[in-house]
N, C-alpha and C positions, 0 to 999 in steps of 0.2 A: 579454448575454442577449436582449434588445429585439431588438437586431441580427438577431439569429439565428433570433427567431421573425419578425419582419417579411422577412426572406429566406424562409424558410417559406412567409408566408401569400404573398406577389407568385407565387412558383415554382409554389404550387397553384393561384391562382386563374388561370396562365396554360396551365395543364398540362403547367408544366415539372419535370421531378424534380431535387428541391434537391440541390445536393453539400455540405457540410459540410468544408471546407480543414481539417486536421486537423496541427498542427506538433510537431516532437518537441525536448526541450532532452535532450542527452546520447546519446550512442553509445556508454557504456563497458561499454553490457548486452545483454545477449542477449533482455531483455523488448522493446527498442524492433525489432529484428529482428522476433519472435514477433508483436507487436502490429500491426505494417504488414503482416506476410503477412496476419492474418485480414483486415485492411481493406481490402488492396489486392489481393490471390490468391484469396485461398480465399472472400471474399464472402458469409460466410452471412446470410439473411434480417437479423440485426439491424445488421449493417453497410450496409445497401446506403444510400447516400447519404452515407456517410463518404470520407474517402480521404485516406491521408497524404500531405503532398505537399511537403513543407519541412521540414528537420533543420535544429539548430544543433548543432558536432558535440562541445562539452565541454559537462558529465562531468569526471571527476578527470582528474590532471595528475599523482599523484605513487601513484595507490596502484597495483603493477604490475600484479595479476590485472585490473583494468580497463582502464589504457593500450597494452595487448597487442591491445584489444581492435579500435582504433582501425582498423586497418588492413586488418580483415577484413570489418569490418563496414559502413560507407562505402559500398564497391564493392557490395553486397551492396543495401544500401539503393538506391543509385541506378538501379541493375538491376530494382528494383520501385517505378522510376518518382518516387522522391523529390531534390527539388533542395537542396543543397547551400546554407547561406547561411553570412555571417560574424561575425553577431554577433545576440541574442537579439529586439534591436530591429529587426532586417529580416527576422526568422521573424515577428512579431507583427503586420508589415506586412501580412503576405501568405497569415494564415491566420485561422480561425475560433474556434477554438478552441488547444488544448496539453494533449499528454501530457508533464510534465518526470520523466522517464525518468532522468538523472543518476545513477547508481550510487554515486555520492561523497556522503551527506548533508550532510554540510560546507557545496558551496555552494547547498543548497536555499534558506534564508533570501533569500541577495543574489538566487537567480533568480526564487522565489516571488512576490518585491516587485516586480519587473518586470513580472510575468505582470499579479501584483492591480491594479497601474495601470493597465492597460492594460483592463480592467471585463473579460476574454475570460476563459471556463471553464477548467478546469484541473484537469486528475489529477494529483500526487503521488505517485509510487512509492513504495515501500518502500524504505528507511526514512526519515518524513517530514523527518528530521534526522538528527544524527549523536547529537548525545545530548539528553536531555530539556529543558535550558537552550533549545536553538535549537526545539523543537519547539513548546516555549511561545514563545516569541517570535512563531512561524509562525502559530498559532492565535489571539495579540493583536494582529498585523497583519492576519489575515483578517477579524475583528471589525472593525477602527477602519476597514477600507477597503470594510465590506459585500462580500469577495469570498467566488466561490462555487469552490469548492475542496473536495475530500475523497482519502482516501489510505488505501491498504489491500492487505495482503499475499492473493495470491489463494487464500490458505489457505480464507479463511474464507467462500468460496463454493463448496465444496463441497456437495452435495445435505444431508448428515447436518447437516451446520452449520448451513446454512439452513435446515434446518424445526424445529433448537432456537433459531435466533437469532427467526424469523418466529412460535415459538409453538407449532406444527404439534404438535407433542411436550408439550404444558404446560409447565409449571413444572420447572425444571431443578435439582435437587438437588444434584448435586455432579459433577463429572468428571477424567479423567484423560487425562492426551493427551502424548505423545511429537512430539519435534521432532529437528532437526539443529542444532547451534548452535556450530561452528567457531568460533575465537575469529579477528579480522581480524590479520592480523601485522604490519600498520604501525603499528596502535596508534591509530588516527584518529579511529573511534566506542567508545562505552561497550560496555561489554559484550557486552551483548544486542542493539542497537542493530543492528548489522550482517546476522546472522541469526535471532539469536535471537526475532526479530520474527516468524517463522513458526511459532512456539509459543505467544509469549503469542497472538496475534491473534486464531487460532482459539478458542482456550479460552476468553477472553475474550468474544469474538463467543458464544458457546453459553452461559455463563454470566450474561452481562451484566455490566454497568457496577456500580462501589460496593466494589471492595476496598479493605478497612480495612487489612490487615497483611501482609507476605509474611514468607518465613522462606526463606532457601538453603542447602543442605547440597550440600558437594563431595564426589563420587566421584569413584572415581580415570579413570574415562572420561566424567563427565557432570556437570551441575549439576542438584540436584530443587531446585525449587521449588513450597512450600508455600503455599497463598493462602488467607486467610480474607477474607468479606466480612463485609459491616457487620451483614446481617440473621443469620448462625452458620452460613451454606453455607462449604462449603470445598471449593478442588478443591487438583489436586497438577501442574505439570508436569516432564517428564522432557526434559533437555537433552542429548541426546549431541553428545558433541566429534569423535567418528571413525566414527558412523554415520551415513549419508542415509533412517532411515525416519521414514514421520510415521503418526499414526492415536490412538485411544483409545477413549473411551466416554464417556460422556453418561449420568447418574443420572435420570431424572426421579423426580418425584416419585410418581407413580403409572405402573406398568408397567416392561415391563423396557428394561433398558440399550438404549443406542442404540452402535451403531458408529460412530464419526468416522473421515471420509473423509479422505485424503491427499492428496498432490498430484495434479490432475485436470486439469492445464495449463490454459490461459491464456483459453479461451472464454469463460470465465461471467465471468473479471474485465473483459475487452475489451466482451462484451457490457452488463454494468453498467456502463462509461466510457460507450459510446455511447446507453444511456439518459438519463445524468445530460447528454451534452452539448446531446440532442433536446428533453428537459424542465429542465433547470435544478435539478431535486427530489438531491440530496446524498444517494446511498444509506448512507453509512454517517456518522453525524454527527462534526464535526468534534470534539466533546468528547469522544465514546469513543475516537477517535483519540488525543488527549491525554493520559487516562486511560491509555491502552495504555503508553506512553510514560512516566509516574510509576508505575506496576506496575514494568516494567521497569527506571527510575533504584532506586526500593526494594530491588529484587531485587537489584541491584549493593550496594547499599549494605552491604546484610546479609552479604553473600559477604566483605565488603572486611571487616568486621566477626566473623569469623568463627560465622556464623549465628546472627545474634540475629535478634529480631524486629524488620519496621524497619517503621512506619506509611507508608502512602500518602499522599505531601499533593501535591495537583494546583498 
């Protein structure tokens, strides 16, 4: 981070405009695609000074909807300017910072630690891990080694999101939000882990942090999950297995319902990367991430238990 502001201040004081080397760990997603065209193509105001410019190119190895993806995507990258390396130690040579992109949570842990040695900033895609075990792990290695790191599904930068997450709206009473939440078929991450990460997140994000209890009730196309928090708010999520919609509502406490935004593509999470690499300030704290992540092992838990109530322990 030093680094990176001392690169800053020489570039201003000589009236050069700084670039920020920007490296990617994993190809097996169509996020790491999305995220170098805004930086590298499409340029809007808060990219300018970024630029991808170095992949490392695993990512999973064994799950097929992502090693399909390998071959398309590569070519695809290098065509907007990004160079190709062999191993995560000569991306870290050669860049500023790291989006670890990886679609596999599995080896987020082993590449994580890499990153955190190395003192360089770092996004986290979704999902920080594969299941709550390594997510904590992820979060007591970013403790013991002061690194700066955050991770988040771009759910939950939506306009409606943000003005309950930011306040905008007061005090949040209770909501209900619909997601997508395929189950993965190799069997690799927890339940929800996989996708169902773009239900809790937002809900969560709008609600805030402090669920005491979940409850999960199966239907025959979906998972509802029941969430009570500590202080007697309670919201509900809807998980469909064979739909793609997202959205809901937002209670406040005074005034009426708020509408929750759905998928809004990938500007506002890219643009929040490129402020946390500019300033170092971690838009979404690493312990709600955590949280997110114990909601979710709960919410398995109960399913696995045929809906009981299962407490949240971080």
């Amino acid at each position: 981070m030093k680094k990176l502001m001392m690169v800053a201040a020489v570039c201003a004081a000589l009236g050069v405009k700084a670039e920020l080397k920007v490296g990617v760990i994993g190809c097996d997603t169509s996020h790491t695609i999305a995220f170098t065209e805004i930086m590298n193509v499409k340029k809007p105001a808060f990219a300018e000074g970024f630029r991808m410019t170095h992949a490392y190119k695993w990512g999973s190895k064994d799950i097929i909807s992502s090693t399909n993806r390998y071959e398309k995507y590569i070519p695809q990258l290098e065509k907007m300017g990004v160079k190709m390396v062999d191993s995560i130690a000569e991306l870290l040579a050669n860049v500023d910072c790291v989006c670890l992109e990886t679609c596999d949570g599995r080896p987020h842990l082993e590449q994580a630690e890499e990153v955190f040695k190395s003192g360089k900033l770092v996004f986290i895609d979704k999902p920080i891990a594969h299941d709550f075990a390594d997510a904590k792990k992820i979060y007591e290695l970013g403790r013991k080694m002061n690194a700066k790191y955050f991770s988040s599904s771009a759910l939950r930068f939506a306009d409606a999101q943000q003005e309950c997450y930011t306040g905008k709206r007061g005090k949040i009473a209770g909501a209900y939000y619909f997601a997508p939440s395929p189950i993965e078929e190799q069997g690799t991450h927890s339940r929800y882990t996989w996708y169902g990460i773009h239900g809790f997140e937002p809900l969560i994000a709008v609600m805030g942090v402090g669920v005491e209890s979940v409850r999960t009730t199966v239907g025959k196309d979906c998972d509802e999950v029941s969430l009570k928090w500590y202080d007697g708010r309670v919201a509900t999520l809807r998980l469909e297995m064979k739909k793609w919609d997202y959205g809901g509502f937002a209670f406040p406490a005074k005034g009426k319902p708020v509408a929750l935004g759905g998928y809004e593509g990938y500007m506002k999470l890219v643009e929040s990367i490129c402020k946390f690499f500019k300033t170092g300030i971690v838009p979404v704290p690493n312990e709600e991430t955590l949280e997110i992540f114990a909601v979710m092992d709960a919410a398995e838990k109960s399913y696995q238990r045929g809906g009981a109530s299962v407490k949240v322990f971080r």
